[in-house]
C-alpha positions as CSV (number, residue, x, y, z in Angstrom):
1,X,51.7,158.0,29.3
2,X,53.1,159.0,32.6
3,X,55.2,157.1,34.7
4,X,53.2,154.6,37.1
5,X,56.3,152.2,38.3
6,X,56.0,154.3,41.9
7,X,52.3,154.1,41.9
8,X,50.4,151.1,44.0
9,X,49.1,148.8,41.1
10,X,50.9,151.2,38.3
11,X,51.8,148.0,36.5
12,X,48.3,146.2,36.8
13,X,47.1,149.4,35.4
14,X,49.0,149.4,32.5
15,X,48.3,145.6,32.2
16,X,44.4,146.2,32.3
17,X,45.1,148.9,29.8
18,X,47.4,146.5,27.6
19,X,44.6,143.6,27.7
20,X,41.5,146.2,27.0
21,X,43.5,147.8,23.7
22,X,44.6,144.8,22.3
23,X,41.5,142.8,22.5
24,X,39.9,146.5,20.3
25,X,43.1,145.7,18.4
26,X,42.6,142.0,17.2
27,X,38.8,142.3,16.4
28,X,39.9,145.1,14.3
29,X,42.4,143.1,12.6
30,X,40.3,139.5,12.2
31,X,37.4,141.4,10.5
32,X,39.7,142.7,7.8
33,X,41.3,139.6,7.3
34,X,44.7,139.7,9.2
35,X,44.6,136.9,11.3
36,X,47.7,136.1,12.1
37,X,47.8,139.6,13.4
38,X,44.4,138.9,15.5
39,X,46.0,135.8,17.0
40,X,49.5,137.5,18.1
41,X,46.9,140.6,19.9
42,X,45.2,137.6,21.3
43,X,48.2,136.5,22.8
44,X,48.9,139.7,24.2
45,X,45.3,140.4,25.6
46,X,45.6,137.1,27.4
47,X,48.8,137.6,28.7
48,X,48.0,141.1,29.9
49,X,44.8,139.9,31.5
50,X,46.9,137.0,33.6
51,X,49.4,139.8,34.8
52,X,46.1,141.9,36.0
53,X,44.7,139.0,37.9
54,X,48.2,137.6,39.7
55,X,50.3,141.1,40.3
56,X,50.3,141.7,44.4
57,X,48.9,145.2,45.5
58,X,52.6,146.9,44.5
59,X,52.8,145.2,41.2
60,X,54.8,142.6,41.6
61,X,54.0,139.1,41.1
62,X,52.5,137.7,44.6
């Protein structure tokens, strides 16, 4: 992935990004039985998705 540090929003991106593939991630891993695994990728989704919603416009928090 490309470098977005510079970018307006390059870390909400990745964040957005972070919370949309590991919310794929822990269905994938509850409906084959890992669900410890499901529960850490929940963490992570949800943590992503709080990043997304309270970064200011340059990424950082606000």
């Amino acid at each position: 992935m490309a470098e977005q540090k510079d970018e307006p929003n390059g870390q909400a991106a990745v964040a957005s990004y972070v919370a949309s593939l590991s919310h794929d991630l822990a269905g994938m891993a509850r409906r084959t039985g890992l669900d410890t695994l499901g529960y850490l990728l929940e963490m992570v989704r949800m943590e992503a998705e709080s990043l997304t919603r309270h970064n200011g416009p340059n990424g950082r928090r606000s």
